[in-house]
C-alpha positions in Angstrom: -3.9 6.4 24.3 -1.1 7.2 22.2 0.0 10.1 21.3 -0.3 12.6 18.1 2.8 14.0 16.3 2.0 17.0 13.9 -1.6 15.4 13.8 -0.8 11.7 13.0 -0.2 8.5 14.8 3.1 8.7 16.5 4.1 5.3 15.0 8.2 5.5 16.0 7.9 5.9 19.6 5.7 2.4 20.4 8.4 0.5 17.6 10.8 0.3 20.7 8.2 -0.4 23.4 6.0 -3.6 23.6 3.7 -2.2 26.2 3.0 0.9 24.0 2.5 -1.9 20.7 0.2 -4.0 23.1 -1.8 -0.9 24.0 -1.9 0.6 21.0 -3.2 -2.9 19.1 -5.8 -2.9 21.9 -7.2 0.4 21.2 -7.5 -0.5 17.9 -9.3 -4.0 18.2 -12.7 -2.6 17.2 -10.8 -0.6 13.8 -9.2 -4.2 13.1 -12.5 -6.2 13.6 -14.7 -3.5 11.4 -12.4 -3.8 8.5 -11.9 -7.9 8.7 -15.5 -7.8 8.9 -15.9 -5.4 5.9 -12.8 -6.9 4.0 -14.8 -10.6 4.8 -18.7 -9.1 4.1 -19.6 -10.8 7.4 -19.6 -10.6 11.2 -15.6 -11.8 12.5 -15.3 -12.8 16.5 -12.2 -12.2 18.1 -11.3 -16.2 18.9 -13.2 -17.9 16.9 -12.4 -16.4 13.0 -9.2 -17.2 11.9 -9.4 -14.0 9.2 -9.3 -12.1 12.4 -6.5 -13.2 13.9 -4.5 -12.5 10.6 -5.4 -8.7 10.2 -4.1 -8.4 14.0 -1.1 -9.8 12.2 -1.0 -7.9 9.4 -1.8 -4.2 11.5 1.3 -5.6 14.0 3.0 -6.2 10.7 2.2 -2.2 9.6 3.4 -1.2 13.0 6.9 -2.4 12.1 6.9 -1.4 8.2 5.7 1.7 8.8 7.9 5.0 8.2 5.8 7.6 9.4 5.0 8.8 5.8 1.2 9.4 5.0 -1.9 8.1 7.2 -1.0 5.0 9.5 -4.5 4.0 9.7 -5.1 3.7 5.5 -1.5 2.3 5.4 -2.4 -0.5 7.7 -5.7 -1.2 6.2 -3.2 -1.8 2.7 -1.0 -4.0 4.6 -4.5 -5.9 6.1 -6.2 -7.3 2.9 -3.2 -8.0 1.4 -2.6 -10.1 4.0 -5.9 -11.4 3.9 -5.9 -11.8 0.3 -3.0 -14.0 0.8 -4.9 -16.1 3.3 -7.8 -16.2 0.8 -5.5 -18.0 -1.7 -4.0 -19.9 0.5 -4.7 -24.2 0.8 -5.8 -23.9 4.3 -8.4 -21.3 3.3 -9.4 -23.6 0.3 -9.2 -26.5 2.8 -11.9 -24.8 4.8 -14.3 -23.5 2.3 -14.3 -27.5 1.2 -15.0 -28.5 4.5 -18.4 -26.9 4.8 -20.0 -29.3 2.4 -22.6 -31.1 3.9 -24.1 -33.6 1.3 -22.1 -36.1 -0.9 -24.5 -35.4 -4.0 -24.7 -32.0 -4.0 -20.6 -31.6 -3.2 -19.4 -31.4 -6.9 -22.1 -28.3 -7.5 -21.1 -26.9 -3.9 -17.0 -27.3 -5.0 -18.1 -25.0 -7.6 -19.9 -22.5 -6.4 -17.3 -21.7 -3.7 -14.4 -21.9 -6.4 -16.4 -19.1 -8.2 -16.9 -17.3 -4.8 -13.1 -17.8 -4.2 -11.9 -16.3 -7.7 -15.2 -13.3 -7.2 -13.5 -12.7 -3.4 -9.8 -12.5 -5.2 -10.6 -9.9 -7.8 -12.4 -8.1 -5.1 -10.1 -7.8 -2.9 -7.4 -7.2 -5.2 -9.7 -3.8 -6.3 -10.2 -3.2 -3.2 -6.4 -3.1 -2.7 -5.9 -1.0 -5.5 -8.0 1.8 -4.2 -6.7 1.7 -0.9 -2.9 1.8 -2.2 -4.3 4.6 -4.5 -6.1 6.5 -1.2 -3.1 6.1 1.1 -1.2 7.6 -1.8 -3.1 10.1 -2.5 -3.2 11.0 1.6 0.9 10.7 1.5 1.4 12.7 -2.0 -1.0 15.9 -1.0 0.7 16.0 2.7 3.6 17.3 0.7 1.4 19.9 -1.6 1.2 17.4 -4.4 -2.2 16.3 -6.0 -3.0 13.7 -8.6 -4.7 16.8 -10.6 -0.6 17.8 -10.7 0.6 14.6 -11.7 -1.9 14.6 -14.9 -0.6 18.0 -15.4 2.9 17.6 -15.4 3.2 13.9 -16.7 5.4 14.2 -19.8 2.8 13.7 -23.0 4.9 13.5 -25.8 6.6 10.1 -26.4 10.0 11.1 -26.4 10.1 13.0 -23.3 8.2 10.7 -21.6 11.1 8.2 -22.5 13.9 10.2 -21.6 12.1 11.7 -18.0 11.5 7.8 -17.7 15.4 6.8 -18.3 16.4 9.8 -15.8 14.1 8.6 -13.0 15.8 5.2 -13.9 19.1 6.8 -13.2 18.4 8.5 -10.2 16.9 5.6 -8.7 20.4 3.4 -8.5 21.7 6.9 -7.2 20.5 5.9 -3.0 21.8 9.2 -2.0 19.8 11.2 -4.2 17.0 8.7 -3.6 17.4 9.5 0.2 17.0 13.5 -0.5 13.9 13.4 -2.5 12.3 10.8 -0.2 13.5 12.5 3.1 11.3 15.6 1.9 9.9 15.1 -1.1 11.8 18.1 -3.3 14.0 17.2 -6.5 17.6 18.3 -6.0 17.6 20.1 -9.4 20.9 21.3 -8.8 22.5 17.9 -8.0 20.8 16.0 -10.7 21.6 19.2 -13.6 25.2 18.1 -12.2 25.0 14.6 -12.1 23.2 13.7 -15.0 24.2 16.7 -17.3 20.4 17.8 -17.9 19.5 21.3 -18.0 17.2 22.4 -14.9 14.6 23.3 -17.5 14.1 20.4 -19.2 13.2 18.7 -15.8 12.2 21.4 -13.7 8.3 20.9 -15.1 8.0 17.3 -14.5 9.1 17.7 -11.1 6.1 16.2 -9.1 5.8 13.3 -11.7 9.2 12.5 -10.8 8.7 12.4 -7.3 5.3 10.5 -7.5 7.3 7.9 -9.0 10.0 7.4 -7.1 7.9 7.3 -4.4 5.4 5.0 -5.3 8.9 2.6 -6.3 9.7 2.9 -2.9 6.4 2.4 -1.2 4.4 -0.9 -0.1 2.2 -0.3 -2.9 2.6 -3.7 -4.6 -0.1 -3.1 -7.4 0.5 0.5 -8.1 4.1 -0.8 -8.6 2.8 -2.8 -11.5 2.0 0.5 -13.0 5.1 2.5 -13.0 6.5 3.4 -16.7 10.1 2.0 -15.7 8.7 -1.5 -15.2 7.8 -1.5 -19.3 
C-alpha cells in the first residue's frame, strides 16, 4: 500500500521509484476500470478494451503531472477522460465504431447513428470534464480555507475594478517569483505587490481569494476552466 501524507496520496515519493509506480497502478486497477467503465457507460476488460488501456495511461500520466496540490484521485480522474476524450475523437476510434457495421444496406443509416453517438459521447464527456476540473478545484481551493461561496463574494462587480484587478493579475502573472509565492501557499504577498505594482493594500486586499483562484486555475491542468478566466477576454 502506499503511504498517506497529511491525509492524501503521497504522490512524490513513488515519482522516483518504478516498483512503488507499478504497485501503486496495481492497487488502483479496480479505481481505473470503474471510471473507464463509467466514463464508457459499459463493462471494460483489462486486455481486451482498448479504452482501458488508455486511462492506465492517462492515471500513469497523473502520476508524473501531479504536484501534490488537491485530491490525486479527482485529479487523475481529470487527466483520464481527457485522455479518453481525445481517444474518442480520434481516426482510430472512428475507424472502429465503422467497423461494427454488419449490413451493406443498412450501413449509411448505421454511419449515422454512430456519428450522432460520437458527437452525444463528445459533449458528454466534455461536461463531464468540466465538473470534474470544477470538483478537483473546488477540493484544491477549500484545502487552503477558500470556498467558491468566497470567490462570488469577493469577485470584483463593478466594471472598472473588475478591469483593473484583471490587468494586476495579468501583471503578477509574468512576475514567476511572485507567482511562485502565492502558489507555494496560497497567500497574496500584499506587501510585495503594494511595492511592485504601486497599488494600495486596500484596494486589493478584498479581492484577495479571487486573485488567487485565478492564478491558480491559470496554472493548473484545468484546460476548460482555463477557457473561463477573465484575462483570456
Amino acid at each position: 500500500m502506499v503511504e498517506q501524507k497529511q491525509g492524501l496520496l503521497d504522490i512524490n515519493k513513488i515519482k522516483q521509484d518504478e516498483n512503488a509506480r507499478n504497485d501503486f497502478i496495481t492497487q488502483y486497477m479496480p479505481f481505473i476500470a470503474s471510471f473507464c467503465s463509467e466514463i464508457c457507460h459499459r463493462y471494460v476488460e483489462f486486455g481486451v478494451d482498448d479504452e482501458i488501456q488508455i486511462a492506465m495511461m492517462a492515471f500513469n500520466e497523473a502520476i508524473d503531472r501531479f504536484d501534490q496540490r488537491g485530491n490525486f484521485l479527482l485529479y487523475s480522474k481529470v487527466v483520464m477522460k481527457a485522455r479518453l476524450l481525445d481517444y474518442f475523437k480520434s481516426s482510430q476510434y472512428r475507424e472502429r465504431m465503422n467497423s461494427y457495421s454488419l449490413y451493406d444496406e443498412e450501413e449509411k443509416e448505421i454511419k449515422e447513428l454512430q456519428q450522432s453517438a460520437i458527437e452525444n459521447y463528445e459533449e458528454s464527456y466534455e461536461n463531464s470534464i468540466r465538473v470534474a476540473e470544477i470538483e478537483a478545484l473546488n477540493a484544491q481551493l477549500s484545502e487552503h480555507g477558500i470556498t467558491f461561496a468566497d470567490l462570488v463574494k469577493c469577485s470584483p462587480k463593478h466594471a472598472l475594478m473588475r478591469m483593473s484587478v484583471n490587468r494586476l493579475i495579468e501583471d503578477i502573472i509574468k512576475n514567476k517569483e511572485l507567482c511562485d509565492k502565492i502558489l507555494k501557499d496560497y497567500t497574496l504577498p500584499l506587501k510585495e505587490i503594494e511595492k511592485v505594482f504601486l497599488l494600495p493594500r486596500k484596494k486589493i486586499e478584498s479581492y484577495r481569494k479571487y486573485i488567487i483562484a485565478v492564478i491558480v486555475i491559470y496554472h493548473s491542468d484545468f484546460e476548460y476552466l482555463k477557457g473561463y478566466l477573465p484575462i483570456y477576454r
